[in-house]
PDB file with SEQRES, HELIX, SHEET and CRYST1 records, atoms N, CA, C and O in Angstrom:
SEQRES   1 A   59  UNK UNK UNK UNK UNK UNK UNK UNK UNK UNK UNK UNK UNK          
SEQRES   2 A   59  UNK UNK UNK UNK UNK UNK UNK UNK UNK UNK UNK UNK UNK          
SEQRES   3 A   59  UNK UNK UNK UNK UNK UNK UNK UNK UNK UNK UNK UNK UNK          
SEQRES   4 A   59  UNK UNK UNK UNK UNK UNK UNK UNK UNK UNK UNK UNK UNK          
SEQRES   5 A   59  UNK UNK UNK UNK UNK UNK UNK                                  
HELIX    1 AA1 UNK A   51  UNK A   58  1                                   8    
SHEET    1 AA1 4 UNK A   5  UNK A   6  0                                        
SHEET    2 AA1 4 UNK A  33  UNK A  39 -1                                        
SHEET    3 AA1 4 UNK A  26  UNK A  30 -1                                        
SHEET    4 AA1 4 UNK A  15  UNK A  16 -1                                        
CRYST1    1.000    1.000    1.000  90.00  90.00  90.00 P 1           1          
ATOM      1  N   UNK A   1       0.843  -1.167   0.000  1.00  0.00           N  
ATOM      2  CA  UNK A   1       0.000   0.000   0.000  1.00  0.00           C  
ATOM      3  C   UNK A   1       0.896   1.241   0.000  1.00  0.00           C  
ATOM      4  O   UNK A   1       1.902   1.362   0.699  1.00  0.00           O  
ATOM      5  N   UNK A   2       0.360   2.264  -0.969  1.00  0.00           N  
ATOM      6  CA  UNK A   2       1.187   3.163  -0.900  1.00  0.00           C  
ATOM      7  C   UNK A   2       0.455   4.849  -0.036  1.00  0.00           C  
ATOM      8  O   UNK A   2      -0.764   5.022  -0.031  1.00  0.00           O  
ATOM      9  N   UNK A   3       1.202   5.667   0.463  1.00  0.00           N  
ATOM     10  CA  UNK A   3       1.057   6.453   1.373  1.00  0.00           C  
ATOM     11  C   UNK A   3       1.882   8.092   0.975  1.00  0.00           C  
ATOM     12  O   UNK A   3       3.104   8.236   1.005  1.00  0.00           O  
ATOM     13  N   UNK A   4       0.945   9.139   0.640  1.00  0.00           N  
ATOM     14  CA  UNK A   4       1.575  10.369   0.890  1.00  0.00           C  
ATOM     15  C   UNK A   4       1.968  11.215   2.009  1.00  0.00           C  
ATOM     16  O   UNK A   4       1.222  11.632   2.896  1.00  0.00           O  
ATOM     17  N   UNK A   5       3.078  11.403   1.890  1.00  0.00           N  
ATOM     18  CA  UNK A   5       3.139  12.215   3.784  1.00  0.00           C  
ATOM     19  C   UNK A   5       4.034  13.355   3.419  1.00  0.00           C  
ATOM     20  O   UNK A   5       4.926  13.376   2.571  1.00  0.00           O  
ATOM     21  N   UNK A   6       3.565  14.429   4.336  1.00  0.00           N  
ATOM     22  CA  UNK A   6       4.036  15.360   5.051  1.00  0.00           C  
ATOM     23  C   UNK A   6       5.453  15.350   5.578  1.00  0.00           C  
ATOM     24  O   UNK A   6       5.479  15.626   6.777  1.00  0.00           O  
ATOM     25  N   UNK A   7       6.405  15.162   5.149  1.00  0.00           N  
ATOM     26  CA  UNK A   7       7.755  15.269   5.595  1.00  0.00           C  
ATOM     27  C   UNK A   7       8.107  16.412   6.485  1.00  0.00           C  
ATOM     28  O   UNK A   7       8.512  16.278   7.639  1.00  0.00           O  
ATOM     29  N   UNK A   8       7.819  18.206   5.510  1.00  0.00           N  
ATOM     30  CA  UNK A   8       8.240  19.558   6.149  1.00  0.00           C  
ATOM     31  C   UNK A   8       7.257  20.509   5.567  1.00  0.00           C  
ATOM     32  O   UNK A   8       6.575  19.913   4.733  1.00  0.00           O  
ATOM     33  N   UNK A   9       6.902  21.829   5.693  1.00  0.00           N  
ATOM     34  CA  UNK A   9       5.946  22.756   5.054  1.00  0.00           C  
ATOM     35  C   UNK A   9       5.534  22.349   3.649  1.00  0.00           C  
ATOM     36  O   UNK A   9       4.418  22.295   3.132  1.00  0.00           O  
ATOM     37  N   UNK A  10       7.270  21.960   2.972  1.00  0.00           N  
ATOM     38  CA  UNK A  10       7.055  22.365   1.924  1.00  0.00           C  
ATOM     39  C   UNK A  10       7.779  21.233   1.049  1.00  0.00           C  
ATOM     40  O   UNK A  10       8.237  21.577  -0.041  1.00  0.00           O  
ATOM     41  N   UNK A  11       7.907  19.912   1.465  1.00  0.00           N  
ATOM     42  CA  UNK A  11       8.236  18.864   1.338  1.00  0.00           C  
ATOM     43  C   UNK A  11       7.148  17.789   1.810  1.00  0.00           C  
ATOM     44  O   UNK A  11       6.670  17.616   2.931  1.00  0.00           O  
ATOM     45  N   UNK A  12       6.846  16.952   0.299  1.00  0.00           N  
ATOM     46  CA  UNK A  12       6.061  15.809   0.507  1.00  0.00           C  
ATOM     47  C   UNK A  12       6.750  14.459  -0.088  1.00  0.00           C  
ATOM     48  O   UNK A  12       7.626  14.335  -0.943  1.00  0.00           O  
ATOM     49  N   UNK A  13       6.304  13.856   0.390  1.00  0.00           N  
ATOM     50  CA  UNK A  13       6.595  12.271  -0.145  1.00  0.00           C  
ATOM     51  C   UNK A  13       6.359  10.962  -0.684  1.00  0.00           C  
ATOM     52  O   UNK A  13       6.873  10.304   0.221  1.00  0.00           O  
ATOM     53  N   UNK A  14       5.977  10.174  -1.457  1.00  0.00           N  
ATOM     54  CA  UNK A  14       4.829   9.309  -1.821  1.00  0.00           C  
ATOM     55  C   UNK A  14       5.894   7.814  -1.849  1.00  0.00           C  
ATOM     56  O   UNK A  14       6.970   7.672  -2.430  1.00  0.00           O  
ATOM     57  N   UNK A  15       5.312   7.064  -1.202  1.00  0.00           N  
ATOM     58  CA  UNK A  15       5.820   5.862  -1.443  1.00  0.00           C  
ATOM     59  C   UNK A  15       5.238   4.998  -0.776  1.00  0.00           C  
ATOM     60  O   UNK A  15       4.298   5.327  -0.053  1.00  0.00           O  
ATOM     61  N   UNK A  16       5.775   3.338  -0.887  1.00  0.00           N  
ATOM     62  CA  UNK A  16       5.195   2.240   0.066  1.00  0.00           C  
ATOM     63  C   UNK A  16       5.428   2.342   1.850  1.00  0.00           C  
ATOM     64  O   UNK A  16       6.293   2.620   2.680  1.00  0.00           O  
ATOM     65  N   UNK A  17       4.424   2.034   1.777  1.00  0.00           N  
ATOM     66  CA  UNK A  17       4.062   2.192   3.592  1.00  0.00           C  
ATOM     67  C   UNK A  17       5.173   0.902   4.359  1.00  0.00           C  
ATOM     68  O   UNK A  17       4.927  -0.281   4.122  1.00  0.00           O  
ATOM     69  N   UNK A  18       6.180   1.226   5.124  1.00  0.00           N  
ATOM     70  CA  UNK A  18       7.074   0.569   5.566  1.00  0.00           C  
ATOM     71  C   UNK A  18       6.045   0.323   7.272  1.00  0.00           C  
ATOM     72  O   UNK A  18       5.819  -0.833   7.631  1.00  0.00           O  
ATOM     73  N   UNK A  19       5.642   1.269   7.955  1.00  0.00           N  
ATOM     74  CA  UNK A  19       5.446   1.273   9.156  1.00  0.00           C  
ATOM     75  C   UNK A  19       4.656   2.053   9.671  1.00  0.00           C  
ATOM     76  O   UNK A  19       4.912   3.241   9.477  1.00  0.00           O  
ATOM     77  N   UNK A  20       3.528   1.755  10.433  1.00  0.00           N  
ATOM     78  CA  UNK A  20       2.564   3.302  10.987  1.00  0.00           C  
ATOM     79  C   UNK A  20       2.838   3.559  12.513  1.00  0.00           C  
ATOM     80  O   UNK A  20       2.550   2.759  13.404  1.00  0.00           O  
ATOM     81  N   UNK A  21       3.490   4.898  12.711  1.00  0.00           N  
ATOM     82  CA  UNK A  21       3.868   4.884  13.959  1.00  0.00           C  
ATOM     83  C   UNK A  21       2.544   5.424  14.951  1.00  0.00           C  
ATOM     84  O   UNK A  21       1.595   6.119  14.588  1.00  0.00           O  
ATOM     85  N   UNK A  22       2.942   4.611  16.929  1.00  0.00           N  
ATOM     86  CA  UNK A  22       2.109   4.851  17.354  1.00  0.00           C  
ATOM     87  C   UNK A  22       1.392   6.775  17.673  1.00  0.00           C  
ATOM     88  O   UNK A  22       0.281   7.097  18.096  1.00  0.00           O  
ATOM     89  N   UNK A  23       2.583   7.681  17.253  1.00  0.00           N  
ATOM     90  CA  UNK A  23       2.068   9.445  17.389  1.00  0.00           C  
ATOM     91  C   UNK A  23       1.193   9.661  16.082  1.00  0.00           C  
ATOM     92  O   UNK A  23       0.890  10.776  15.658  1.00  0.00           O  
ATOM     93  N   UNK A  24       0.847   8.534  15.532  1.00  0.00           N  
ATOM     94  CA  UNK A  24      -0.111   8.829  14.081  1.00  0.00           C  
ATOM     95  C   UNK A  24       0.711   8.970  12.694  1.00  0.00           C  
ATOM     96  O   UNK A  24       0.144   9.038  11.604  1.00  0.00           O  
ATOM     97  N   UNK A  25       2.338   9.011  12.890  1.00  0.00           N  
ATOM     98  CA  UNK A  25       3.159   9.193  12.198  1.00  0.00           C  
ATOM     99  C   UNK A  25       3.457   8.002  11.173  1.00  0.00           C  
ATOM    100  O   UNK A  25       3.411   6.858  11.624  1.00  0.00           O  
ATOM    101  N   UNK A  26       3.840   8.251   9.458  1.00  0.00           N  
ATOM    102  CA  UNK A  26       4.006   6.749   8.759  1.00  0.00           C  
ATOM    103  C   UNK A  26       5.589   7.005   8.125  1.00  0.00           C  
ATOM    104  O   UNK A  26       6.055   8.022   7.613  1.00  0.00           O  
ATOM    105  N   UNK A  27       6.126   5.862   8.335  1.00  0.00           N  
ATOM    106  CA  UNK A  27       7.187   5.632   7.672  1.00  0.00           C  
ATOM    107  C   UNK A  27       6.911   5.438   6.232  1.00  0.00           C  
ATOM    108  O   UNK A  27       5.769   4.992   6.120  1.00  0.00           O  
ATOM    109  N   UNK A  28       7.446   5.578   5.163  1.00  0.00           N  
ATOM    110  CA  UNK A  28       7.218   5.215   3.462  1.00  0.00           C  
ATOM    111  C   UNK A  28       8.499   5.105   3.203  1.00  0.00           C  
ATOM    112  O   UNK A  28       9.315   5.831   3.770  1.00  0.00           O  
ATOM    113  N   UNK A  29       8.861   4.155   2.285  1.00  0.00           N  
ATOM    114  CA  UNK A  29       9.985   3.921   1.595  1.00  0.00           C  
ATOM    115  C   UNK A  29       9.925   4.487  -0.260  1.00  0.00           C  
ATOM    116  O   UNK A  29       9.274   4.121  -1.238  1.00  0.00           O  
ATOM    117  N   UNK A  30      10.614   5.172  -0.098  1.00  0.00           N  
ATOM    118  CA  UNK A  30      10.518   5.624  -1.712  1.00  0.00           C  
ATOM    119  C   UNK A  30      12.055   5.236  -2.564  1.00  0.00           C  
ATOM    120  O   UNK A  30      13.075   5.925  -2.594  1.00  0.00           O  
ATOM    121  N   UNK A  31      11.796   3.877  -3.229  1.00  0.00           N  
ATOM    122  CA  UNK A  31      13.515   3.667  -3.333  1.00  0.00           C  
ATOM    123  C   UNK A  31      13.847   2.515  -2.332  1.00  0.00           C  
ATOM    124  O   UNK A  31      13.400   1.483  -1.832  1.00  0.00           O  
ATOM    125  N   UNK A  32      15.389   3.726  -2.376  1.00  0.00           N  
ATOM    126  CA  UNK A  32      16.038   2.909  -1.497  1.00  0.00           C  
ATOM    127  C   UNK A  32      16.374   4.106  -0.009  1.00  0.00           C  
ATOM    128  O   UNK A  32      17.121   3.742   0.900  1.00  0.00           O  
ATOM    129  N   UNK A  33      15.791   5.301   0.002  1.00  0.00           N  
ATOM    130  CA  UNK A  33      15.201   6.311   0.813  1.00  0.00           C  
ATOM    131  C   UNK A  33      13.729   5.759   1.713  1.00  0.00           C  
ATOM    132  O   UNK A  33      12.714   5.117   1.442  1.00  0.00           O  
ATOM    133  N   UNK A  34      14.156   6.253   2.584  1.00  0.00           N  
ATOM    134  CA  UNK A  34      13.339   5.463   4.101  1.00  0.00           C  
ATOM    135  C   UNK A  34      12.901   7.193   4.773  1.00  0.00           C  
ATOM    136  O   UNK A  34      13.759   7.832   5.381  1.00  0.00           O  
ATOM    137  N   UNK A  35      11.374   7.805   4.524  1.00  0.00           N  
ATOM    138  CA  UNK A  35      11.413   9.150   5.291  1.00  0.00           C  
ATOM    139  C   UNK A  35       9.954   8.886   6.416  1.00  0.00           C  
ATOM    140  O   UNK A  35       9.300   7.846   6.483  1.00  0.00           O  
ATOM    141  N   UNK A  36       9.835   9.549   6.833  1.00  0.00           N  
ATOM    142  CA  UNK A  36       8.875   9.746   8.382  1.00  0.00           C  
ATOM    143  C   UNK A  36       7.771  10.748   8.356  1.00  0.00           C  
ATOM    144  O   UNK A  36       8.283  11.835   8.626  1.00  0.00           O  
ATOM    145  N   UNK A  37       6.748  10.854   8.195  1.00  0.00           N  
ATOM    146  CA  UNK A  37       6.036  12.104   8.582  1.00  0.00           C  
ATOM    147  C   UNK A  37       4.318  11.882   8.683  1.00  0.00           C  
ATOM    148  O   UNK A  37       3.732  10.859   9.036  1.00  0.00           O  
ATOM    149  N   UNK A  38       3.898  12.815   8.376  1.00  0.00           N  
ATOM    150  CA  UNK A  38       2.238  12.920   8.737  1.00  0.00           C  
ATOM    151  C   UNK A  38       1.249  12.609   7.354  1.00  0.00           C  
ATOM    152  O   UNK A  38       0.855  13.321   6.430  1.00  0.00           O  
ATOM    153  N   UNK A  39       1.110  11.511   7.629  1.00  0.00           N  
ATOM    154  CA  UNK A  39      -0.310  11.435   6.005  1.00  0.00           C  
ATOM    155  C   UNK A  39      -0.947  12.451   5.742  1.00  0.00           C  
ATOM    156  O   UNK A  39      -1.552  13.229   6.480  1.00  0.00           O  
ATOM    157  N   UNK A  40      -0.743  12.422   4.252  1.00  0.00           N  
ATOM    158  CA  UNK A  40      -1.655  13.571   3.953  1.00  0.00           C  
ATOM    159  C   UNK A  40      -2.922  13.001   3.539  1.00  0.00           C  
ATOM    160  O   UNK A  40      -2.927  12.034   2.778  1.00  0.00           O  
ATOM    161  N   UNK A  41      -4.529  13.768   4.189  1.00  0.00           N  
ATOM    162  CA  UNK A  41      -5.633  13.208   3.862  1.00  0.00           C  
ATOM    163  C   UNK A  41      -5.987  13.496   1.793  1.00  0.00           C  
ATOM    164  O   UNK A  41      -5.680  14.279   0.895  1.00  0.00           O  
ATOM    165  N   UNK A  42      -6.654  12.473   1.977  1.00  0.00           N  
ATOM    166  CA  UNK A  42      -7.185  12.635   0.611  1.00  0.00           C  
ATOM    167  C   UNK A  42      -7.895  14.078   0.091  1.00  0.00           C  
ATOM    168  O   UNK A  42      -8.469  14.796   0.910  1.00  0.00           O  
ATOM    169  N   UNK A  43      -7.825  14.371  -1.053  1.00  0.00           N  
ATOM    170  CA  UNK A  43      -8.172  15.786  -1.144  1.00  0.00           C  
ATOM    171  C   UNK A  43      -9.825  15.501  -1.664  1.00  0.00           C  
ATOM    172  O   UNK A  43      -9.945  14.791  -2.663  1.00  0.00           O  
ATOM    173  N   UNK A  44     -11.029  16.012  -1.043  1.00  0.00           N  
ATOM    174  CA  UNK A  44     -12.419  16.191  -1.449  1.00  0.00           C  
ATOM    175  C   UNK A  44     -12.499  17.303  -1.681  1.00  0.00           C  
ATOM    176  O   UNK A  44     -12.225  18.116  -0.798  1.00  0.00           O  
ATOM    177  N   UNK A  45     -13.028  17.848  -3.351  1.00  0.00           N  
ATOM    178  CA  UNK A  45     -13.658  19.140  -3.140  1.00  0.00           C  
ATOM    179  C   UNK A  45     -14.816  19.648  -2.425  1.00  0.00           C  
ATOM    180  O   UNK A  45     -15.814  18.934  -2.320  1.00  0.00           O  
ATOM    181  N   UNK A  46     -14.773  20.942  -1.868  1.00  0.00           N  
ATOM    182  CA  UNK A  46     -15.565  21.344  -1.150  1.00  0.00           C  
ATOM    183  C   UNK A  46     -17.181  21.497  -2.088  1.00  0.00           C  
ATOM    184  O   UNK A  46     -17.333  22.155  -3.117  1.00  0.00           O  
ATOM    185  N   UNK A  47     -18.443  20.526  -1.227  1.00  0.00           N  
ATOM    186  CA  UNK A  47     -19.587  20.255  -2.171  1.00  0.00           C  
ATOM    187  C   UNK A  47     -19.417  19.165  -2.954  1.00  0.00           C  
ATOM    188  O   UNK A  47     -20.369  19.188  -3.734  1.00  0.00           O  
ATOM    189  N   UNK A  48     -18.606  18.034  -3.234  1.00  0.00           N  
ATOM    190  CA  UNK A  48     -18.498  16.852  -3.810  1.00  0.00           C  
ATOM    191  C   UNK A  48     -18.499  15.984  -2.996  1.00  0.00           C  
ATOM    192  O   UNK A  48     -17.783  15.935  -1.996  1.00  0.00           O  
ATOM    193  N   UNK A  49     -19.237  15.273  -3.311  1.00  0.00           N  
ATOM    194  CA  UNK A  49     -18.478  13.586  -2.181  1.00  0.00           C  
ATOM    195  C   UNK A  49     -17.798  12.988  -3.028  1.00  0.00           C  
ATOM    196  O   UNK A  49     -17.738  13.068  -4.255  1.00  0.00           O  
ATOM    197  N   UNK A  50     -17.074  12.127  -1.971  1.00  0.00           N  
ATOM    198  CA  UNK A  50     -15.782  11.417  -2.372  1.00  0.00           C  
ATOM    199  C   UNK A  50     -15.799  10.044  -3.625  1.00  0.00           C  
ATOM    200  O   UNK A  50     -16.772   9.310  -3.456  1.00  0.00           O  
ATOM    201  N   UNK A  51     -15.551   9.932  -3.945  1.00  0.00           N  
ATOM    202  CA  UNK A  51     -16.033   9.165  -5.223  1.00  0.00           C  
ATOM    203  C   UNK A  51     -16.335   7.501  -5.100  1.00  0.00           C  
ATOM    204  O   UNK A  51     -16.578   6.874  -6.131  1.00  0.00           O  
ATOM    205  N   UNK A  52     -16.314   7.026  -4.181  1.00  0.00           N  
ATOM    206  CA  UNK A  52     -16.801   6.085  -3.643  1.00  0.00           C  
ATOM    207  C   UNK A  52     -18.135   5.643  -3.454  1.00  0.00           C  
ATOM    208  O   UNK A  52     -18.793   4.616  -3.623  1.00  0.00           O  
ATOM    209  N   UNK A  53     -18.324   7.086  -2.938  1.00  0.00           N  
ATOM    210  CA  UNK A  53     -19.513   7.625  -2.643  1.00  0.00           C  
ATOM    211  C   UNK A  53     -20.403   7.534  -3.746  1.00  0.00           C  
ATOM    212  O   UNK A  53     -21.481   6.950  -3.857  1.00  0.00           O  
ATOM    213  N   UNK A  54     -19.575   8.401  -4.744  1.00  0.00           N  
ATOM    214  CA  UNK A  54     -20.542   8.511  -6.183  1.00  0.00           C  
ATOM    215  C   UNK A  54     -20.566   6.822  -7.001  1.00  0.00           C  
ATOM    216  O   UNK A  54     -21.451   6.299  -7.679  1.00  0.00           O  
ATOM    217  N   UNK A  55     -19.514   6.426  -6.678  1.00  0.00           N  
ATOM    218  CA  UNK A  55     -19.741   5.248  -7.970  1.00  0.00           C  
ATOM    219  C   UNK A  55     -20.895   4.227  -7.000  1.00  0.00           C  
ATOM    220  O   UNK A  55     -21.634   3.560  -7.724  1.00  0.00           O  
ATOM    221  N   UNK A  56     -21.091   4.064  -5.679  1.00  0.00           N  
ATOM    222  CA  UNK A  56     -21.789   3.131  -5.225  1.00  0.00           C  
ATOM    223  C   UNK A  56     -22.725   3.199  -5.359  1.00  0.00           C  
ATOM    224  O   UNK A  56     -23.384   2.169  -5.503  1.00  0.00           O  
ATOM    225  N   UNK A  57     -23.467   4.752  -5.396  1.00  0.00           N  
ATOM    226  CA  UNK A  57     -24.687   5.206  -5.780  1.00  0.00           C  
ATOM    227  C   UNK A  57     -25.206   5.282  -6.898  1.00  0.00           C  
ATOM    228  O   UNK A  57     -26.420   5.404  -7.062  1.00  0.00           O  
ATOM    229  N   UNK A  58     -23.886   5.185  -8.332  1.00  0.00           N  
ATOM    230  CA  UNK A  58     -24.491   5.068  -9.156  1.00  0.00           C  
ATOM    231  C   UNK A  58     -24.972   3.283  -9.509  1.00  0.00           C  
ATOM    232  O   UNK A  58     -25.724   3.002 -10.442  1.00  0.00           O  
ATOM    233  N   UNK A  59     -24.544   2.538  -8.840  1.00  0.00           N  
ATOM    234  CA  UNK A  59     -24.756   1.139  -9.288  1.00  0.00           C  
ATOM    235  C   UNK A  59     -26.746   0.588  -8.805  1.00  0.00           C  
ATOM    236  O   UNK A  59     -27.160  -0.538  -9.082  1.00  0.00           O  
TER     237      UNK A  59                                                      
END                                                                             
């Protein structure tokens, strides 16, 4: 499973989920680079639901 995180303000990261730490924090491996930080939530526009949402409803 793969995981975007929050590394620094202005630094993000995307890779496979190595570890979820117990402060809410995830390890990801990108490579052969190993970094630490805060998931970033999925982005919903404001007034849309999430598309899950939409495809279940459309079935």
């Amino acid at each position: 499973m793969y995981q975007t995180i929050q590394v620094s303000s202005r630094v993000s990261v995307y890779g496979e989920i190595v570890e979820r730490l117990p402060d809410g924090k995830v390890v990801v491996r990108d490579g052969l680079n190993i970094y630490r930080g805060q998931p970033v939530a999925p982005f919903v526009a404001a007034g849309l639901a999430p598309l899950s949402v939409v495809a279940a409803s459309s079935r």
